[in-house]
N, C-alpha and C positions, 0 to 999 in steps of 0.2 A: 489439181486436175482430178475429175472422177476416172473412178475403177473401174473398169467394164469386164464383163466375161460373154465370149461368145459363144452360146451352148447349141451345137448341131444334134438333129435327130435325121439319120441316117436310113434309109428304108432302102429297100430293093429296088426301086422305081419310082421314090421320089426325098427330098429333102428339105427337111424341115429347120428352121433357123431364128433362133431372137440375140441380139446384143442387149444383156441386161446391165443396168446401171448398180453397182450393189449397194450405194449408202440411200438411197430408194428403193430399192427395189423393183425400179418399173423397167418394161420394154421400151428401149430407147428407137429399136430399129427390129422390123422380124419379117422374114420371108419363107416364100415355097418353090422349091425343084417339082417341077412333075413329069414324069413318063420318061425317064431316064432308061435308056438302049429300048425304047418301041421304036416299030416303024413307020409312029405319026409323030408328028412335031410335040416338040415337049413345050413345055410352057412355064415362064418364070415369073414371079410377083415379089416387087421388094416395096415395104413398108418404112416409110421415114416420116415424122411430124405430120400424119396424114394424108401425106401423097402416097400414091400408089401406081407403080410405076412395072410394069408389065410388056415380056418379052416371049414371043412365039419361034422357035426356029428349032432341029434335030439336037437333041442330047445325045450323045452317044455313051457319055458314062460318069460317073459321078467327079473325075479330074475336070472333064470338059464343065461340069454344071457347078463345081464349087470355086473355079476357075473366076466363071462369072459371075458369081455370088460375091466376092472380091472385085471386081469392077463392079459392081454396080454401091458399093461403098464405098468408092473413091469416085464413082461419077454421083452419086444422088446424096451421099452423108448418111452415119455419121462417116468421116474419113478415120478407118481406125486408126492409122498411124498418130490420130493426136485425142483417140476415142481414151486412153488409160488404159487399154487391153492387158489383162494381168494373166489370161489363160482363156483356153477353146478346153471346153467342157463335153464331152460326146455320152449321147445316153447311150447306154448298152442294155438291154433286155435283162439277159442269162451272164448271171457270173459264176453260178455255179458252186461248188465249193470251196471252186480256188480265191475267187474276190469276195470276200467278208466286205470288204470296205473300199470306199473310191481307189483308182491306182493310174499312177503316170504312165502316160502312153510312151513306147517304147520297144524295141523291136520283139522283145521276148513278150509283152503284156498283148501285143498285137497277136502275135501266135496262140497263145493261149485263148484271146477271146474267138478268135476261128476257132478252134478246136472246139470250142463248146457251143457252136453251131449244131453240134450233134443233137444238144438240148431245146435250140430256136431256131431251126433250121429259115426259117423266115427272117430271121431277125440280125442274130448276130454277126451275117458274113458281112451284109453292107454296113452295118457301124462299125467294124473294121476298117473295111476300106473307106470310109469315111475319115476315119483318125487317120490311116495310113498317107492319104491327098493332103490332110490340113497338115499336118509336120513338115510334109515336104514342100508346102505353099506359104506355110508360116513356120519356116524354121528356130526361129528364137524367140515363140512364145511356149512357153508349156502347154501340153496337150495332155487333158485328164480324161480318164476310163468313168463312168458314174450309172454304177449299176442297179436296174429295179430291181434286182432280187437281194440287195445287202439287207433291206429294213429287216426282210424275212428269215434271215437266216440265224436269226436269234430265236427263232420259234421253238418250244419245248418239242422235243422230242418225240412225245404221244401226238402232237399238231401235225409232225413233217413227216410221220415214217407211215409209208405205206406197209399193208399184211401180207407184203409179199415174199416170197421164198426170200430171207436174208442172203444166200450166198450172191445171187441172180442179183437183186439191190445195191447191195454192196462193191459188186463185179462193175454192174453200169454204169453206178451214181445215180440210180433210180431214189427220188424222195420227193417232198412237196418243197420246192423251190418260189414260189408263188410271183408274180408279177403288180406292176404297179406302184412298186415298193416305193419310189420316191414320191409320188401321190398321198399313196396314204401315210407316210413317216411326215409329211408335210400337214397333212390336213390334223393330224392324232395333236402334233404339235402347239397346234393355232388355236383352236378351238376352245382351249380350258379359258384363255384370256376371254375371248368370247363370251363363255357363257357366265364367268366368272369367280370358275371355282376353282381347285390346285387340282396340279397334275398327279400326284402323292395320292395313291388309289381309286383313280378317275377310270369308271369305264365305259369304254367308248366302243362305237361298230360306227366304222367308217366307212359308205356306200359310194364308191366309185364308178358308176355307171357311166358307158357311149357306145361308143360304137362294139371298145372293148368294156368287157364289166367285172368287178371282182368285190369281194368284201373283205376286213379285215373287223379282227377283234382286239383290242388293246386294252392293257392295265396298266393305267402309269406311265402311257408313253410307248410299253413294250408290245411287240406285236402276240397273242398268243393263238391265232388265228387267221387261216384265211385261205379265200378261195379256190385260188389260181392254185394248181398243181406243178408237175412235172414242166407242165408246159402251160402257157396260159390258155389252154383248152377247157383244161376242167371250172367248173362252179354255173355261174350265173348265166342266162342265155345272153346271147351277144349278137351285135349286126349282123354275123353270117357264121358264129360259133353254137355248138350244138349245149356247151357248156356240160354239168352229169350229165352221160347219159350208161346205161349197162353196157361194159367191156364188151360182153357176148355180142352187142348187135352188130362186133366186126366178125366173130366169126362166120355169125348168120351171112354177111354180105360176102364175104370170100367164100363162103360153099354154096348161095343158092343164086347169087348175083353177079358171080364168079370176079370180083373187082378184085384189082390190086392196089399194093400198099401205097401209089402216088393219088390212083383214085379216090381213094378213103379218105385221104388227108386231104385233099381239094373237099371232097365232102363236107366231112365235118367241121373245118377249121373256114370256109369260105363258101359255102354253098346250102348252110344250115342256117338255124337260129331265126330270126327274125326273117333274114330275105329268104330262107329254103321257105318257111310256113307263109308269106306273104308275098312273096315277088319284091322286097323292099325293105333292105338292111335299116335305112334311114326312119326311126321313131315318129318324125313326123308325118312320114308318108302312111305308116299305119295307124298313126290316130284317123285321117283323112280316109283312109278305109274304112275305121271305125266306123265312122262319123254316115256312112256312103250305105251301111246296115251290110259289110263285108264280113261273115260269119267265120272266114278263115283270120280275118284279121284280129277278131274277136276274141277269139282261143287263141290267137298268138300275146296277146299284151295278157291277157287270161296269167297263161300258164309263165311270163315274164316275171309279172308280180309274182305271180307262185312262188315260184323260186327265191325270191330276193326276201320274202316273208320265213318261207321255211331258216333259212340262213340266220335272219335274225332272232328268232326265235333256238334254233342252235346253238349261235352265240351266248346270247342272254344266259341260257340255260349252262352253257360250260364256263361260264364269267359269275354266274350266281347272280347275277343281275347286270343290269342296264341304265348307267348315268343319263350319258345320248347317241343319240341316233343320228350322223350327219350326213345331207347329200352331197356328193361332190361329180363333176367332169359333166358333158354334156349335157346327158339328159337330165342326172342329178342334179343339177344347177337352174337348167330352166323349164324342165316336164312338170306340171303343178297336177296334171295328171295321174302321172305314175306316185307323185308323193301321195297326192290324195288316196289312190289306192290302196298303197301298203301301210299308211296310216289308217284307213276305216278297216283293214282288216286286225291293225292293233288297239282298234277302240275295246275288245273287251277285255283288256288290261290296263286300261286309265290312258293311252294318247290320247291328249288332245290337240287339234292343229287349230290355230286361227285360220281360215277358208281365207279371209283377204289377204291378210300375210303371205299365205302359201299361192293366190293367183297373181302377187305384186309382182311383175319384172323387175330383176333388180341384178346388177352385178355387184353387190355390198354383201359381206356375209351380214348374217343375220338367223336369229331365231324365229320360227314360225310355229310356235306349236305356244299354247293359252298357260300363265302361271299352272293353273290347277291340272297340269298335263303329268302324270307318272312317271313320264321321260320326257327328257328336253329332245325335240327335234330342230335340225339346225340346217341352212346351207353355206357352204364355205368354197366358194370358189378355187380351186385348184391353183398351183402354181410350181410346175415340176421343174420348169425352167429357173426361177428362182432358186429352189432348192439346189437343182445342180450346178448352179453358180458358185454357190456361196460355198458349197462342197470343193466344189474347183480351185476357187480361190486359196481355200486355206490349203490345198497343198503345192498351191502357187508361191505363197508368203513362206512359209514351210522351208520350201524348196526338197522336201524329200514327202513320200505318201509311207504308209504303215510297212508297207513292204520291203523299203530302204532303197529303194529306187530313187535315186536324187536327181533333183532339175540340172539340165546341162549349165553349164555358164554360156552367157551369149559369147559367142567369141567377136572380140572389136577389132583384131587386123582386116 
């Protein structure tokens, strides 16, 4: 029988979900929650062998909406009771200091990750209560915690520490926590097979770019950089994230704009980046501005690249150099645009890209940049669901995570 893991991503308002198969590694089954407690009909999509199988009616909370995410794999397949489900996998944003590494859900681990809502206020209440519904809906499979910020939390020390007053830092758990982590720990991974070379002082800058963006810098596998901060607010501009921008310009908005600390955050983290500067988080829709002679739109992918250029050129420069350079997630995978850009602005350092290469659609990793290129540039498809399977699994098989937290036994009376 195959193994299956069913890894849930948890949002505020909607639910993301794949049954992954682990000795392939494919998506057997994956679906979407959406608009969970609005007061317009929520909408559900489940994915099997191609069918696509779609439900409009009120959610009112994620019990109600993971309820039927459960019938509709026992109405449309796979049925998990004979899928090999070996563990429900839940991505967690912020694990903070306390989770280094994956950890079985569990009544104290569930506390703990609210608690560090304080860090993802966005994020981590509803993958909480996510694990908290799937335990109590699937009580005798394991349910694992698998958190983006463990890759990062091996960063040296001069990487992660903010110049802030240490008492105040240390008081908060103020530091560079960084986000994405199972993304880029996945992509650092993959890619030496790829291009061909070992991982044993390979250096790599893996570009993450979508909707959210961040970068990391890696030696050998190990992360010694990266974008995402405190919160994944800070680095690279993003669908409606401001990414750097100077601290001060909140004080300027609380003394001349007289905003408060909910409006700021709506600000910056949802009402910036891309769709503050263009009316339109979505990359496509501002090439299609580009394209239309929209001057705002202009300086918006402008100063996108900008950013994503200065980073790598940081990187490089605190790596001592630059093996490659890969793109990964949305736009990194399919903008031949954006690549082109921040490659012509690395042409006077020897990139070279292959132009057909880099305009071919393709869901296949692959190298796009010419032998004679000074850095391999690469795209590699993403795959965080995987990763957090296989996470999952092993401390399903395990039966205990690092923490010594041990898998229940099923009880058979």
């Amino acid at each position: 029988m195959a193994k299956t893991v069913l890894v849930i991503n948890s949002g505020s308002s909607s639910i993301k979900y794949q049954l992954v198969d682990l000795e392939s590694g494919e998506g057997l089954a994956s679906g979407l929650v959406e608009k969970i407690g609005e007061p317009i009909d929520g909408h559900y999509k489940h994915e099997y062998k191609g069918e696509k199988h779609e439900l409009t009616e009120p959610i009112h909370d994620h019990e109600q909406g993971l309820k039927r995410v459960l019938g509709f794999f026992k109405e449309y397949g796979p049925n998990l009771d004979e899928a090999g489900i070996v563990a429900v996998g839940h991505r967690v944003v912020q694990g903070g200091s306390i989770f280094p590494k994956p950890a079985l859900v569990n009544a104290k681990t569930i506390g703990q990750v609210k608690d560090l809502a304080v860090l993802a206020p966005l994020h981590n209440g509803p993958e909480a209560k996510g694990a908290e519904v799937m335990t109590a809906l699937l009580p005798d499979v394991p349910q694992i915690f698998v958190f983006d910020s463990s890759f990062f939390f091996q960063l040296p020390a001069e990487a992660s520490t903010y110049a802030l007053n240490k008492q105040i830092a240390d008081q908060y758990h103020i530091r560079r926590y960084g986000a994405h982590g199972t993304s880029h720990e996945f992509v650092g991974s993959v890619v030496p097979e790829l291009i061909g070379k070992p991982a044993e002082g390979l250096k790599q800058i893996v570009l993450h770019i979508g909707n959210g963006a961040s970068a990391s810098a890696q030696i050998s596998g190990k992360p010694v950089d990266t974008s995402m901060g405190l919160t994944p607010l800070e680095g690279l501009v993003m669908g409606g994230r401001t990414g750097d921008i100077d601290p001060a310009v909140v004080f300027h908005l609380i003394r001349n704009a007289h905003m408060n600390v909910d409006e700021l955050d709506t600000l910056f983290n949802k009402k910036s980046g891309l769709a503050g500067m263009t009316g339109y988080g979505d990359m496509r829709e501002v090439h299609r501005l580009v394209a239309e002679g929209n001057a705002d739109a202009k300086l918006a992918l402008d100063v996108y690249v900008h950013r994503i250029v200065g980073y790598i050129g940081n990187y490089t420069a605190q790596m001592g150099g630059v093996d490659v350079i890969t793109f990964t997630a949305g736009v990194g995978e399919n903008d031949d645009i954006v690549r082109k850009m921040v490659c012509d602005k690395l042409a006077p350092f020897g990139v070279k890209i292959d132009e057909e290469k880099n305009a071919t659609r393709s869901k296949e990793p692959r190298i796009i940049s010419t032998p004679d290129s000074s850095v391999i540039i690469a795209i590699y498809p993403t795959n965080e669901e995987l990763a957090i399977a296989r996470k999952s699994a092993e401390i399903a098989v395990a039966g205990k995570d690092s923490y010594g937290n041990v898998v229940e036994p099923i009880d058979e009376a």
